[in-house]
Structures are given as structure tokens and as C-alpha cells.
C-alpha positions in Angstrom: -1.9 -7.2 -24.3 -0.1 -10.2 -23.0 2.9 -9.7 -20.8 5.9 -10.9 -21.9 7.3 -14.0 -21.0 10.0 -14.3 -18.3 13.4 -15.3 -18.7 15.8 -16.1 -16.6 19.9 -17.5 -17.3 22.3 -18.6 -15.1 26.1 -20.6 -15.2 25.8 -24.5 -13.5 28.7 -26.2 -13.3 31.4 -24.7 -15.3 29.8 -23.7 -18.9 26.4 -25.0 -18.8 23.9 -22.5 -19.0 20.5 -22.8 -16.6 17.3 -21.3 -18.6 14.0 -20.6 -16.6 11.0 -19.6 -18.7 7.6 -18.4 -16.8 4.5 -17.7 -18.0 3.4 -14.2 -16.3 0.1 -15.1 -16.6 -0.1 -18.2 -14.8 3.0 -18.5 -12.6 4.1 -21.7 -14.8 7.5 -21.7 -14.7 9.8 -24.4 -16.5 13.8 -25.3 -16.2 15.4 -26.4 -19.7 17.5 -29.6 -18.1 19.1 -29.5 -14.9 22.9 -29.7 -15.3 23.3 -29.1 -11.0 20.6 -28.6 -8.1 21.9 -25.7 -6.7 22.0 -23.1 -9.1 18.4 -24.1 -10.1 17.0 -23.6 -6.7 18.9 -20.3 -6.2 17.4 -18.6 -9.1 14.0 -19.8 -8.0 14.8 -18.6 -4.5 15.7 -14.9 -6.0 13.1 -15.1 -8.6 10.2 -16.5 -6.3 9.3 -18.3 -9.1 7.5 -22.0 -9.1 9.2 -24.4 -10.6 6.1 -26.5 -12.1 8.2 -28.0 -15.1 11.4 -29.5 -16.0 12.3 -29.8 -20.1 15.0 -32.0 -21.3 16.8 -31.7 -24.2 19.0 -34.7 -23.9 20.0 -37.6 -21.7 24.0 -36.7 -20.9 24.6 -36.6 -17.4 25.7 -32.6 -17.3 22.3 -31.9 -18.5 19.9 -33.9 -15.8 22.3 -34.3 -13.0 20.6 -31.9 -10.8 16.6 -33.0 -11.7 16.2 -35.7 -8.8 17.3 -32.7 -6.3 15.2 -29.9 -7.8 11.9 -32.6 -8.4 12.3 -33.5 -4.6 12.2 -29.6 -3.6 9.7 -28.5 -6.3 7.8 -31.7 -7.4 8.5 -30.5 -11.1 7.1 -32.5 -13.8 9.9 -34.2 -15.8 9.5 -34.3 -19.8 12.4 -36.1 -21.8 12.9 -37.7 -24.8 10.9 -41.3 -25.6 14.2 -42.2 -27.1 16.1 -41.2 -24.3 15.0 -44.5 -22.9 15.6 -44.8 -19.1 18.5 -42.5 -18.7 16.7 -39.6 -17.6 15.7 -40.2 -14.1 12.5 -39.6 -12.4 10.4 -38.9 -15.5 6.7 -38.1 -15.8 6.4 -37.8 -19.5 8.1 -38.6 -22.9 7.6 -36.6 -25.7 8.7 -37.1 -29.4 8.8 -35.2 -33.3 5.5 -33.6 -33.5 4.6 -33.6 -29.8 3.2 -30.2 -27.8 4.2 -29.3 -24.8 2.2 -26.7 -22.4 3.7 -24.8 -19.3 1.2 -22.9 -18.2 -0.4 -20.7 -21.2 3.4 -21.1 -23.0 3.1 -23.9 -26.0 6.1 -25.2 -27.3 6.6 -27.8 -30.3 9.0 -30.7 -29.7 11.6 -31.4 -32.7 13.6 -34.5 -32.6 17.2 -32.1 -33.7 19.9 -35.7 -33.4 23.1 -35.7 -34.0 24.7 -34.3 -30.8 22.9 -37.4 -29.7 20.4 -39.6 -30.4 17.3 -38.9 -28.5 18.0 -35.3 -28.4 15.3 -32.6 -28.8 14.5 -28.7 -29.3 11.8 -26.9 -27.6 10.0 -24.3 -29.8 8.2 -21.5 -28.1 6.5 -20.3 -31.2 3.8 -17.6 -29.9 6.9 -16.5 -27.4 9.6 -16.5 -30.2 12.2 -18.5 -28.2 13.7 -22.0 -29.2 15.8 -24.0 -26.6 18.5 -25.3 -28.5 20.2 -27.8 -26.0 23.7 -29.0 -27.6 22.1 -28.8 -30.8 22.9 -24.7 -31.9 25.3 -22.7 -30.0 26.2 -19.1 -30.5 28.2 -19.2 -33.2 28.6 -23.0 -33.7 27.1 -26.3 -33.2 27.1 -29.5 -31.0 29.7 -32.8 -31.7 28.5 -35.0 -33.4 28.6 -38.3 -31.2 25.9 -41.1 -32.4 25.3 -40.1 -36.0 27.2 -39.2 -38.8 28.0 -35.4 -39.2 24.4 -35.6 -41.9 22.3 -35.9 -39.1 23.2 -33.1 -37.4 23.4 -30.8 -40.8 19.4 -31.8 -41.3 19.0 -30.7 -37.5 20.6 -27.7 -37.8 18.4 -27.3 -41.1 15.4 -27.1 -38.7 16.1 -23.8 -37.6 16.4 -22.2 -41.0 12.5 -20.9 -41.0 12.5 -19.4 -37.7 11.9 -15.7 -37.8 15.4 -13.4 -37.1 14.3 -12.0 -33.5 14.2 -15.6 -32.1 15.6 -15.8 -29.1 18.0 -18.9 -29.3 19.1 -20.9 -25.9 21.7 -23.0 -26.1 23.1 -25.4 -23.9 26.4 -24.1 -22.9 28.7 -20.8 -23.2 31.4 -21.8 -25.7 31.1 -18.3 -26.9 34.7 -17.1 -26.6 36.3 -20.9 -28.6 33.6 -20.7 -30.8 34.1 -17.2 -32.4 37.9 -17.8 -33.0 37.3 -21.1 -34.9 34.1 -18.7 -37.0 37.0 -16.0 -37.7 39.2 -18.4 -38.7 36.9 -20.0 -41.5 35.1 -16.9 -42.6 38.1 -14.1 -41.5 36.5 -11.3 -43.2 33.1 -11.1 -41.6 32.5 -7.7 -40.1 29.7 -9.2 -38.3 31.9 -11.5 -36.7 34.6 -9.4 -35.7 31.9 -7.0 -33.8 30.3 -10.4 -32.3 33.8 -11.6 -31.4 34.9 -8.0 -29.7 31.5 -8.1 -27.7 31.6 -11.8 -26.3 35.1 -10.4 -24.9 33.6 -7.9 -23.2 31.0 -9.8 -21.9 33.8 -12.6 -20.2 35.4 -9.5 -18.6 32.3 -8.3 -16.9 30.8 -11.5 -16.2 28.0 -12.2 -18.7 27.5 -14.1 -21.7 25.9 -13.9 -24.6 23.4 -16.4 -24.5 20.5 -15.9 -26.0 21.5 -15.0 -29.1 19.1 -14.6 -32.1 18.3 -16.4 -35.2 19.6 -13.6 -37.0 23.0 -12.6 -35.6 23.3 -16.8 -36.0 22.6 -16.1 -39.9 25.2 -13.7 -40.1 27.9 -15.0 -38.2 27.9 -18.9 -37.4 29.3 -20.6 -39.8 27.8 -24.1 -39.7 24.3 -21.8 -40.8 26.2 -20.3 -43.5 27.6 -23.1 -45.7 26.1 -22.7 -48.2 28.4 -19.7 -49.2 31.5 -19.5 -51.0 34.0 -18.2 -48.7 32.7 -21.1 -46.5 33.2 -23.8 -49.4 36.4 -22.2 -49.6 38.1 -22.3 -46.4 37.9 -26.3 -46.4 39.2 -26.3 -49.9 36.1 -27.3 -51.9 34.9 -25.3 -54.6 32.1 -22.4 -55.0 29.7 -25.2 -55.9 29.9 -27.9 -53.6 27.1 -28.6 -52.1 26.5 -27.2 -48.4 26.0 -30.6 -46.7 29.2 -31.4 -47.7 30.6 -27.6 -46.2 29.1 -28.4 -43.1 30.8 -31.6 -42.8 33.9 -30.6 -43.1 33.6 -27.4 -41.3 32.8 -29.4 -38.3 35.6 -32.3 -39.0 37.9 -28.9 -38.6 36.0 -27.6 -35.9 36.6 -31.0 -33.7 40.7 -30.6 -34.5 41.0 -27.1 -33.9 
């Protein structure tokens, strides 16, 4: 039996959140962006791990800050978006919808998820069951929408309806805490939600977070996943019927005034 991939999280900056995935088997070992150096390198030094790879999600600057630091101590090869242009620095490869990419025996499938941003992308670890979710999916909400209209985004999000509930789901940032008391306040009644809400409390006070999450605690208690119900419908004052596109859009017009 194959051993289980490697994980390991970490705060950069303020609320970014640093992901190394290794492949046991090989000693591959990739970063998912590089919001600041140091962090990076200090999980590597406690881990011993190799950095071999760095994956990028997306071009904004608290996302690749730290890469031309770590690739001049690790010699990481750098994948980021084709349509990220130039902006990511020091890059080795571009990848687009439909590409593969291999660290080590670990495969993951490159979707092109806009709407945060143009050029961004999600890094599916199918065999491993993780998906790497940049600014894209958070627990228990969803990027801004910044390049695109608020559609875009909604047919990204749509993306990660087939995944299987044990996914493992990293996101981009901790906005845990903000983003469960703007979930309670459009779906209030959610058990699910209330339990979620209590336990990302308890993991501020002792210093965690709760990132991964899964597909299926996202299914139960995120609300941009969950338009397409009636108590979503109505907490922006549309009826039973409307159509969830139009839910989402308006959840997350809320969402950027609350």
C-alpha cells in the first residue's frame, strides 16, 4: 500500500496560509505559492523536506512574494498560470485548463477556476484526494470577485461540485472566523454551521485553523455552494425558484458590504 501523502500548513504574513505537499515515496515536495520566504524555509527546515516544486495559483503579490527567495535556496521549479503573463517571477513552466502536473509520483489536474482573478488556477490531486483552492474556495466562503463579473466565479466554484466529500480542500487564506458570521447570518438556522462556527472559535483560541476543510463540511455549511436552496434564495429576497446563479450573485454582492 502506498503511504500517504504528506501535508504540511503554516500562517505567512498575516492570514495567508503556506501548504507543502510531499510525495513519501519520492521525497518530491511542492509549495502552493509563496506569500513570504521565511515561513517557507522554516517548515522545510523542521520538516527536512526538499522543496523540488513551487505551484501557483495566481499572480497577486501576497501569493508569490516570497518565490525568488525560496527558488534561490531550493532551486524549486516555478509553475504559474500562461495567463498570468509575466507577473509571476522567475518561472520555469506555464500551465493552462487541461494541463497535468507531476511532483514526484503525486499528479495533479490544472483547472483554469477565474474570477478572483483572471489567470487563476486550482490544483487537483485526484489519486491523493486534495484540491488546492487558492483564493478561489475558502472555508465557508469564496474569493472577490476582481476581473470578472460575479458569473465567472459562480461557474468556478461549480467546478468543485463533483469532487468526492473527503476532499481535502486548501485554501488560500484563514478568513474562517469573518466568514462563518456572514454564513450564519444568510442561512441562521444551520446546525452544521453553528457547530462549524463554535469549532473555528476554538481553534483561534488555541492557535490553529481550520484549513483544510472538506468538500463535504463545504456542502453543508458554505453558502456560496449551497444556493441553490431556498433559505439561501431567501435571505437576499428572491423567491424559492430563482435560479442559483443568480443566489450566488447576490450572496456575494452582500458578502463584499458586510
Amino acid at each position: 500500500m502506498a503511504a500517504e501523502t504528506e501535508i504540511r500548513t503554516f500562517l505567512c504574513r498575516s492570514d495567508n496560509i503556506g501548504v507543502l505537499i510531499r510525495d513519501p515515496a519520492t521525497g518530491a515536495c511542492a509549495a502552493i505559492d509563496v506569500p513570504e520566504a521565511g515561513p517557507v524555509l522554516k517548515a522545510l527546515d523542521e520538516t527536512g523536506w526538499r522543496l523540488t516544486d513551487i505551484l501557483v495559483t495566481h499572480r497577486h503579490g501576497d501569493h508569490i512574494e516570497g518565490i525568488p527567495a525560496v527558488k534561490r535556496a531550493t532551486g524549486a521549479r516555478v509553475v504559474a498560470p500562461a495567463k498570468a503573463g509575466g507577473a509571476v517571477p522567475d518561472v520555469d513552466e506555464t500551465v493552462r485548463e487541461g494541463d497535468t502536473v507531476r511532483v514526484g509520483g503525486l499528479r495533479a489536474q490544472v483547472w483554469e477556476t477565474p474570477g478572483h482573478c483572471a489567470d487563476h488556477v486550482t490544483y487537483w490531486f485526484d489519486e491523493a484526494r486534495i484540491v488546492c483552492s487558492g483564493d478561489t474556495l475558502f472555508t465557508l466562503g469564496c474569493g472577490r470577485v476582481m476581473e470578472s463579473p460575479p458569473e465567472t466565479l459562480w461557474r468556478s466554484l461549480r467546478r468543485f461540485e463533483p469532487l468526492p466529500d473527503e476532499t481535502r480542500v486548501f485554501s488560500g487564506h484563514d478568513y474562517v472566523l469573518s466568514n462563518a458570521r456572514f454564513a450564519l447570518a444568510a442561512d441562521p438556522e444551520n446546525c452544521d454551521l453553528m457547530a462549524r462556527k463554535e469549532e473555528a472559535q476554538r481553534a483561534k483560541a488555541e492557535e490553529r485553523f481550520l484549513i483544510p476543510t472538506t468538500m463535504g463540511a463545504e456542502r453543508a455549511t458554505n453558502p456560496f455552494l449551497r444556493s441553490n436552496l431556498p433559505v439561501l434564495a431567501k435571505s437576499v429576497e428572491l423567491g424559492a425558484g430563482t435560479d442559483p446563479e443568480a443566489v450566488f450573485v447576490a450572496l456575494r454582492a452582500w458578502k463584499d458590504r458586510f
